[in-house]
DSSP file (Angstrom, degrees, kcal/mol; ACC not computed):
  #  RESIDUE AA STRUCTURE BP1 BP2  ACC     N-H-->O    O-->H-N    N-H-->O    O-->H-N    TCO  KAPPA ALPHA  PHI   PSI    X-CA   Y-CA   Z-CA
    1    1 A X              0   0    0      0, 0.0    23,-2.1     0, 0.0     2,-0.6   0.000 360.0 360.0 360.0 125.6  279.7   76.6   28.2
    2    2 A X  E     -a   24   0A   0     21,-0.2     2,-0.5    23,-0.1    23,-0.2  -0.790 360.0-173.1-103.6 127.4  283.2   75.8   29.7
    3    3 A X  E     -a   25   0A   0     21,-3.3    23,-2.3    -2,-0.6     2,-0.5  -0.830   9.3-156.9-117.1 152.0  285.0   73.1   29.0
    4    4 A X        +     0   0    0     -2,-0.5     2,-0.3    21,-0.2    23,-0.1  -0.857  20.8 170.5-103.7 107.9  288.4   72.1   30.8
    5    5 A X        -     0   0    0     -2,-0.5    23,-1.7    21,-0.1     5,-0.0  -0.943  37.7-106.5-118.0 156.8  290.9   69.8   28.9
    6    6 A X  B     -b   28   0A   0     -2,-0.3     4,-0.4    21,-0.2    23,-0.2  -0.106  38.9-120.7 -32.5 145.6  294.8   68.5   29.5
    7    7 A X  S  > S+     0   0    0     21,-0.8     4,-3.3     2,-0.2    22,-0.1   0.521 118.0  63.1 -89.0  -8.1  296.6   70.4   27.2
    8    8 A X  H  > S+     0   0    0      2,-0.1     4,-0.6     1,-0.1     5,-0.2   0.983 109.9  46.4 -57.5 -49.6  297.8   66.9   25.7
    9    9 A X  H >> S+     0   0    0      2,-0.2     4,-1.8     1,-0.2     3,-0.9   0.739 110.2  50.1 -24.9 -55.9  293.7   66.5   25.1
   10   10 A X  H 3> S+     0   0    0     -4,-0.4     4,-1.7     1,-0.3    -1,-0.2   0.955 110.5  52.8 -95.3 -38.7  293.3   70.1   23.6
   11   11 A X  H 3< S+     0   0    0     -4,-3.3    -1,-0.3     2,-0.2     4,-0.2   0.682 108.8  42.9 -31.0 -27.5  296.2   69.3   21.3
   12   12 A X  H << S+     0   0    0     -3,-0.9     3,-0.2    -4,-0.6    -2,-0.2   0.868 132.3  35.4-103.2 -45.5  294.8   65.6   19.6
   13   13 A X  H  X S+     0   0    0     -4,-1.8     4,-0.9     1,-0.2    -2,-0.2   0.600  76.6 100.9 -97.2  -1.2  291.5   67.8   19.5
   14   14 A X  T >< S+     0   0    0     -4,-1.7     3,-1.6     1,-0.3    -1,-0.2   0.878  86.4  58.3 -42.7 -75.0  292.0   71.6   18.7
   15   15 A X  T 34 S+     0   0    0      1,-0.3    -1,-0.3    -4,-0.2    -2,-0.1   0.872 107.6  49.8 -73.5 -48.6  290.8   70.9   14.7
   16   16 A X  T 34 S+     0   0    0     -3,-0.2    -1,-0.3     2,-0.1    -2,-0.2   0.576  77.9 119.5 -72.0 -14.4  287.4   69.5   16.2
   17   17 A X    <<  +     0   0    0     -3,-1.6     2,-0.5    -4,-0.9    -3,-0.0  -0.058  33.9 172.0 -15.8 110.7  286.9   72.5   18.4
   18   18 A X        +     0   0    0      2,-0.1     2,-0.3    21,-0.0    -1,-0.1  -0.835  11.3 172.9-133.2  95.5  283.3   74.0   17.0
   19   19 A X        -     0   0    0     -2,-0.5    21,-0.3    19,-0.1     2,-0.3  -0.873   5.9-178.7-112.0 141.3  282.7   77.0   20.0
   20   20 A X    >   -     0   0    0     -2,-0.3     3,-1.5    19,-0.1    19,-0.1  -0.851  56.1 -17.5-132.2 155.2  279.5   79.2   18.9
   21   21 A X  T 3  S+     0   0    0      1,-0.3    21,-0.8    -2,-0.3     2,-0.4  -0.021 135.5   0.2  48.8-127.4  278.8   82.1   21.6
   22   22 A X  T 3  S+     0   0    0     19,-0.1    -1,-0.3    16,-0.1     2,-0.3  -0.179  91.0 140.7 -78.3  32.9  280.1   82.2   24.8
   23   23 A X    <   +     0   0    0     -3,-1.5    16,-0.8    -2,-0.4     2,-0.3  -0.574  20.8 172.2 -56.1 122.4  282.0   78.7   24.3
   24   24 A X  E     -aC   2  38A   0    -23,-2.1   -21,-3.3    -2,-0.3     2,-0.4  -0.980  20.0-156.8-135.9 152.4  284.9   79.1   25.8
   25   25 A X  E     -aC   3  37A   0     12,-4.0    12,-1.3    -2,-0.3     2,-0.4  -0.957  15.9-148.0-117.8 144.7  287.7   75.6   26.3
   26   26 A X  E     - C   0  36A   0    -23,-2.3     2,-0.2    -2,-0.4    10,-0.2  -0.781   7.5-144.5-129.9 105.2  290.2   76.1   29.2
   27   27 A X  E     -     0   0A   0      8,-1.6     7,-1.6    -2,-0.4     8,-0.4  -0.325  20.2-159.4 -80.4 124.6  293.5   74.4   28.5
   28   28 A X  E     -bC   6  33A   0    -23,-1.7   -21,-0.8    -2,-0.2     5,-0.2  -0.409  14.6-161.0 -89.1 157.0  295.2   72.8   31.7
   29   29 A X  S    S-     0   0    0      3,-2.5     3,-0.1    -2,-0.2   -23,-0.0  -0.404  85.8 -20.2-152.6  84.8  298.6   71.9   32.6
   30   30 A X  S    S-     0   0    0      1,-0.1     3,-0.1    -2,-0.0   -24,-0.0   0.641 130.3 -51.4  71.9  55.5  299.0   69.7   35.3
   31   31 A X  S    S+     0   0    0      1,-0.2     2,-0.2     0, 0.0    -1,-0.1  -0.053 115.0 117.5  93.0 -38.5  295.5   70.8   36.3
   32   32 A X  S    S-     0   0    0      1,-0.2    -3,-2.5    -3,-0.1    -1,-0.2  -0.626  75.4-108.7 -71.2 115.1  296.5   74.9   36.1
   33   33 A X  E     +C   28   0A   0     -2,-0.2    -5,-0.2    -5,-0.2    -1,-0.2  -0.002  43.4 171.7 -29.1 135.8  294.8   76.9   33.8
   34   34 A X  E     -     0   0A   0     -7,-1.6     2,-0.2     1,-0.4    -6,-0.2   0.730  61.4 -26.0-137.3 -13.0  297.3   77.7   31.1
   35   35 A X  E     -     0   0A   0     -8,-0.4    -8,-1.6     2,-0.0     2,-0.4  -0.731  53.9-132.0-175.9 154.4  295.2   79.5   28.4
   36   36 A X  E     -C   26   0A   0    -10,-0.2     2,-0.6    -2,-0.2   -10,-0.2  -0.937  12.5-144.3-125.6 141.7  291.4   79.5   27.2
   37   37 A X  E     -C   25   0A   0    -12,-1.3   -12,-4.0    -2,-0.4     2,-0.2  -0.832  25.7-165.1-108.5 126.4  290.6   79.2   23.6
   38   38 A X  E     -C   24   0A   0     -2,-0.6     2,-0.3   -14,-0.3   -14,-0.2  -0.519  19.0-103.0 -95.7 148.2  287.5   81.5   23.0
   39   39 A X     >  -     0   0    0    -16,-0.8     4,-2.7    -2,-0.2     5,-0.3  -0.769  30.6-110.7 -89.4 166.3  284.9   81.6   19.9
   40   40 A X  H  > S+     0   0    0    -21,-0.3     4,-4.2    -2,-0.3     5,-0.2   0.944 119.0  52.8  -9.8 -84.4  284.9   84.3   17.2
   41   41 A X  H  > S+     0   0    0      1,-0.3     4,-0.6     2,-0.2    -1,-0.2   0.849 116.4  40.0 -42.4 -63.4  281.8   85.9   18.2
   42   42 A X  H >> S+     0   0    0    -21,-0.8     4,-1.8     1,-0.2     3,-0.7   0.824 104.1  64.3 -64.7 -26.6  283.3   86.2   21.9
   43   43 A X  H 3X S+     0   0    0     -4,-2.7     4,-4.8     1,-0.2    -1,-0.2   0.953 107.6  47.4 -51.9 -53.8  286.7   87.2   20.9
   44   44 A X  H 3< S+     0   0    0     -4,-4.2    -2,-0.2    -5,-0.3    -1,-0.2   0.706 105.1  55.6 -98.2  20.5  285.1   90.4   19.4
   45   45 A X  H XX S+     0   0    0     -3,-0.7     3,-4.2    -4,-0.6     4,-1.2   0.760 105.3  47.6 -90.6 -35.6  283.2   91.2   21.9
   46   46 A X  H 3X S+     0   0    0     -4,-1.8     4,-2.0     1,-0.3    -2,-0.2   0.859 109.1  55.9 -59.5 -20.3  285.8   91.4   24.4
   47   47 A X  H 3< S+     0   0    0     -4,-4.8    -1,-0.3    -5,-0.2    -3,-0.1   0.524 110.3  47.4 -84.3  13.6  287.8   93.5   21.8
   48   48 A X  H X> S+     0   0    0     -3,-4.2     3,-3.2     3,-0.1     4,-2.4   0.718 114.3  51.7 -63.7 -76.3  284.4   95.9   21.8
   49   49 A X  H 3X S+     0   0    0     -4,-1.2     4,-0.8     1,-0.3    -2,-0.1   0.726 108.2  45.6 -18.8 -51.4  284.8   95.6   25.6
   50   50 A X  H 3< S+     0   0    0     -4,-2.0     4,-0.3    -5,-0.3    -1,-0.3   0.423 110.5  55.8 -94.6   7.0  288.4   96.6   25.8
   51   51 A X  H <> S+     0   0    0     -3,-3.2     4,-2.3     2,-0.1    -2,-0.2   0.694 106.8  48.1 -76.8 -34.5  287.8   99.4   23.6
   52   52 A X  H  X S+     0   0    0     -4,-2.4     4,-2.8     1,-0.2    -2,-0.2   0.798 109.7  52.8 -78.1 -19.4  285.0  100.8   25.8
   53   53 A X  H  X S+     0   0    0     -4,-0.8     4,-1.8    -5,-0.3    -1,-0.2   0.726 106.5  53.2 -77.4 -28.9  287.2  100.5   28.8
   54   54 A X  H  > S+     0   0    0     -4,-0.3     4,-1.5     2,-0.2     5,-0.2   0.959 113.2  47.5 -47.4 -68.3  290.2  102.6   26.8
   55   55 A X  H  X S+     0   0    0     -4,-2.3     4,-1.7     1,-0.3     5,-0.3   0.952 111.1  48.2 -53.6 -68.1  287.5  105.3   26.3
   56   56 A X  H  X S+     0   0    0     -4,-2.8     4,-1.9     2,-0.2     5,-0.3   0.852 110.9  48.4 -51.1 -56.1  286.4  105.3   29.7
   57   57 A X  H  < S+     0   0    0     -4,-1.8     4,-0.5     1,-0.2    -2,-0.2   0.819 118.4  45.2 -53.5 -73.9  289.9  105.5   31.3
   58   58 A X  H >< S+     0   0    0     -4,-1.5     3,-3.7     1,-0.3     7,-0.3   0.829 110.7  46.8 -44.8 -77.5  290.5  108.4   28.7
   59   59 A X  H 3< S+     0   0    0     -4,-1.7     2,-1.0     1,-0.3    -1,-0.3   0.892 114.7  53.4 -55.0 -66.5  287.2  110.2   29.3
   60   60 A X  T 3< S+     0   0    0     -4,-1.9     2,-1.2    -5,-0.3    -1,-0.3   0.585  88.6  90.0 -24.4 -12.6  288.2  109.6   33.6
   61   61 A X    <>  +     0   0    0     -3,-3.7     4,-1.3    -2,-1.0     5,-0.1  -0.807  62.8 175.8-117.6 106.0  291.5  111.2   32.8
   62   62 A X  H  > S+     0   0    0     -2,-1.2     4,-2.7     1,-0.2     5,-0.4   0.876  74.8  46.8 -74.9 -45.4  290.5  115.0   33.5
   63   63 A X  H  > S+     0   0    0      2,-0.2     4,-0.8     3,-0.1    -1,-0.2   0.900 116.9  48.3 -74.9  -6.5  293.7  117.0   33.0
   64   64 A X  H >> S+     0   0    0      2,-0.2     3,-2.5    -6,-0.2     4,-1.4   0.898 118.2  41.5 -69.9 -86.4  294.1  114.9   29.6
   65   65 A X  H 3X S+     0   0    0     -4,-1.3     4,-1.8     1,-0.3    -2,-0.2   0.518 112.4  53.2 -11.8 -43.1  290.3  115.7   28.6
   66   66 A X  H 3X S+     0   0    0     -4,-2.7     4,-1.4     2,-0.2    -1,-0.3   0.892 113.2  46.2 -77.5 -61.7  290.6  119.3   29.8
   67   67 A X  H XX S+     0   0    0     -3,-2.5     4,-1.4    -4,-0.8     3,-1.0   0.942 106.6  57.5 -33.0 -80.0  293.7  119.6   27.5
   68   68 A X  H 3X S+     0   0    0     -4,-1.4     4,-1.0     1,-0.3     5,-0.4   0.821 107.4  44.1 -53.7 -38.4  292.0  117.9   24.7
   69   69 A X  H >X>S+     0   0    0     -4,-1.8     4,-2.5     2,-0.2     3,-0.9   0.912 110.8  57.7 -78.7 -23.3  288.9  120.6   24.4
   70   70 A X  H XX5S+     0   0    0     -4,-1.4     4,-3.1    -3,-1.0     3,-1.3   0.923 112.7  37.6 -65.9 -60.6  291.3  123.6   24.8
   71   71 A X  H 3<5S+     0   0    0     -4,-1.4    -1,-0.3     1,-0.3    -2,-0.2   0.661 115.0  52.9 -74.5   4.1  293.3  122.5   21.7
   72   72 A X  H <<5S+     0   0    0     -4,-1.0    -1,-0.3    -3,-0.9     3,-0.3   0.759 121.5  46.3 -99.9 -27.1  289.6  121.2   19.6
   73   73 A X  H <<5S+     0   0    0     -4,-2.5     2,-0.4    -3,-1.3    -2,-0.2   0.915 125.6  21.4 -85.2 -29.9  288.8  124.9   20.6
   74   74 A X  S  <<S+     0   0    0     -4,-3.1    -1,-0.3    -5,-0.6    -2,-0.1  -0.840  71.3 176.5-126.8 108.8  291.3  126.5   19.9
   75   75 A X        -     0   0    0     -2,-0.4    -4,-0.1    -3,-0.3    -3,-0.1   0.321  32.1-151.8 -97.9   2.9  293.5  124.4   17.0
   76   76 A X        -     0   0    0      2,-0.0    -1,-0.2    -5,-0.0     2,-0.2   0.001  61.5  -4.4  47.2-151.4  296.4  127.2   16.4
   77   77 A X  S    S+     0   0    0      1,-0.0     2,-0.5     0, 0.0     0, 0.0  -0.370  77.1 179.5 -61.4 121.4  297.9  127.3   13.2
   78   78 A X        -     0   0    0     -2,-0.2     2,-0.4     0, 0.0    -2,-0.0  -0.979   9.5-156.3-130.9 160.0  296.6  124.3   10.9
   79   79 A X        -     0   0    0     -2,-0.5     5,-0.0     1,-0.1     0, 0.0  -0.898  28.5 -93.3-118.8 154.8  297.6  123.5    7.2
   80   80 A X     >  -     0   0    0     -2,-0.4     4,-3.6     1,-0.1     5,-0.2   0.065  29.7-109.0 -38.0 147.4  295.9  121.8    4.8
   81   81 A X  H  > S+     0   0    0      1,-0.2     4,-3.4     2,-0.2    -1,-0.1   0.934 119.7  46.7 -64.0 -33.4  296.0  117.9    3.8
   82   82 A X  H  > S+     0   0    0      2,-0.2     4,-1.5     3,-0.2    -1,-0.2   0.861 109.3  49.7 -52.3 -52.2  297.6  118.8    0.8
   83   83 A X  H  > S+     0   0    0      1,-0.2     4,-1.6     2,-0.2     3,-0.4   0.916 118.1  42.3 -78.2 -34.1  299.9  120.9    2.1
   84   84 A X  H  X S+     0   0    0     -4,-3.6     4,-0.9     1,-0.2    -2,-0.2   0.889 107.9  53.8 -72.9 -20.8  300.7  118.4    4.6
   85   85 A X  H  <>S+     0   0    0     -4,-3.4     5,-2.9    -5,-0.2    -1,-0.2   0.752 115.4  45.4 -53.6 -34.0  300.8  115.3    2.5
   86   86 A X  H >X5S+     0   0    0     -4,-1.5     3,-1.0    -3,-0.4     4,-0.7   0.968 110.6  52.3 -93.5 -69.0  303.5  117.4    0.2
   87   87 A X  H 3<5S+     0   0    0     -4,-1.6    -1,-0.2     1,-0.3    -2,-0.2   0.638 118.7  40.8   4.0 -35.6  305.7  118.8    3.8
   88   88 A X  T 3<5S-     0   0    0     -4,-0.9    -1,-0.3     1,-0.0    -2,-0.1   0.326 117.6-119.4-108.5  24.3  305.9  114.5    4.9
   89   89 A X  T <45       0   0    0     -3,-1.0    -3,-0.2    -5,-0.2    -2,-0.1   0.935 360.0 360.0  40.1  41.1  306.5  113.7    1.4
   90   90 A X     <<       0   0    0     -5,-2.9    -4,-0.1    -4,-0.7    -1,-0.1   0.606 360.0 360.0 -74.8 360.0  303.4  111.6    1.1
């Protein structure tokens, strides 16, 4: 459900705010969206969401992708964790 309040409004009420699922409030200012206050639950999907949308641009991006299996097939020269943890001073 969306609800639209004045952002004097969402101020005097912002601690009574209780959003469960796809509750979302959208705070106006002089009628113009100015930000929307989300729940939990929907805040993380949409950071699930914008993670799968990273991966997709990345997997879409051929000459990156193309790049990336040569070097996971062929890795050159690698050292150890050890050796690098002692090399970065870790």
């Amino acid at each position: 459900m969306t609800e639209y309040l004045p952002i004097s409004e969402a101020r005097q009420r912002f601690l009574q705010l209780d959003l469960h699922g796809d509750d979302e409030v959208v705070v106006t200012r002089n009628g113009r969206p100015v930000f929307t206050i989300v729940s939990h639950e929907r805040s993380e999907h949409l950071r699930k969401l914008e993670g799968l949308v990273e991966t997709a641009e990345i997997l879409a991006d051929h000459e990156f992708m193309t790049k990336l299996r040569d070097v996971i097939d062929n890795p050159g020269e690698t050292v150890s964790w050890e050796e690098a943890e002692k090399e970065l001073d870790l």
